[in-house]
C-alpha positions in Angstrom: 2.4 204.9 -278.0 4.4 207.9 -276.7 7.3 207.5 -274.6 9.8 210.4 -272.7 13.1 209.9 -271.3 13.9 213.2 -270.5 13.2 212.6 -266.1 16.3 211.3 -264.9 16.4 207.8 -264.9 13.1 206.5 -266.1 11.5 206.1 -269.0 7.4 207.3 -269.1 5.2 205.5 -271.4 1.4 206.6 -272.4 -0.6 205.1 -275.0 -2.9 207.0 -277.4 -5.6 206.8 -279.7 -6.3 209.0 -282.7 -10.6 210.3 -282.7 -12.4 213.3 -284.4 -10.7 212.0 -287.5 -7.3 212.5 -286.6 -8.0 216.1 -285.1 -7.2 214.9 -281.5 -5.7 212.3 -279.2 -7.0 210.6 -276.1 -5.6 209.0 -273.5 -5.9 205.3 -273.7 -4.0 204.0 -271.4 -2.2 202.4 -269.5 0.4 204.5 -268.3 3.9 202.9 -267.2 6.9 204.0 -265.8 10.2 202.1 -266.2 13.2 202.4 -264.0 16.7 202.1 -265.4 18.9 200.0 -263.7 21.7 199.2 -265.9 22.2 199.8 -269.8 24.8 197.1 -271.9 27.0 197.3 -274.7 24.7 194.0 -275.9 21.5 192.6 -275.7 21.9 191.0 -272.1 25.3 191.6 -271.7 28.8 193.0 -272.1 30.2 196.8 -271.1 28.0 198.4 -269.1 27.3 201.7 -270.8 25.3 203.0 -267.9 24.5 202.2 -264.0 21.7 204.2 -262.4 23.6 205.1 -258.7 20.7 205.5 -257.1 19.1 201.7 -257.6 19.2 200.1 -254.3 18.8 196.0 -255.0 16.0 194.3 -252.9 18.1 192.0 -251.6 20.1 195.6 -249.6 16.5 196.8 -248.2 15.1 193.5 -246.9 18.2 192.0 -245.5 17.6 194.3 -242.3 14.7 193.8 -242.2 15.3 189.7 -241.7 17.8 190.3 -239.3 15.2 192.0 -236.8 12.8 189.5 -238.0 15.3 186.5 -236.8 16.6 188.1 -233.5 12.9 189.2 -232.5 12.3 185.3 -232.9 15.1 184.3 -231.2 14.3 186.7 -228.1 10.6 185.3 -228.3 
């Protein structure tokens, strides 16, 4: 398994096999991408040693969206 961080703020993971007795790699897949949201001092907690200021929580992006939801309801 290979992974970069060097993009901004996420992580790229691709998986790999050795053939042609070790001459080459291929591709095995699958290939993942992982945003970062938040990094901590600890495990699942304490300081937070990095916040991405560009993560937008779902709960932000589908509140409008149940607003127009409940007045197009109402209305109806």
């Amino acid at each position: 398994m290979v992974f970069n961080a060097n993009d901004g703020d996420q992580i790229w993971f691709r998986n790999y096999q050795i053939v042609d007795e070790g001459q080459s790699l291929e591709e095995i897949g699958p290939r993942m991408t992982l945003s970062l949201i938040k990094i901590f001092e600890g495990s699942f907690g304490g300081k937070t040693l990095y916040a991405n200021p560009r993560y937008v929580t779902p709960s932000v992006v589908s509140s409008p969206l149940d607003q127009s939801c409940r007045s197009l309801a109402a209305t109806g």
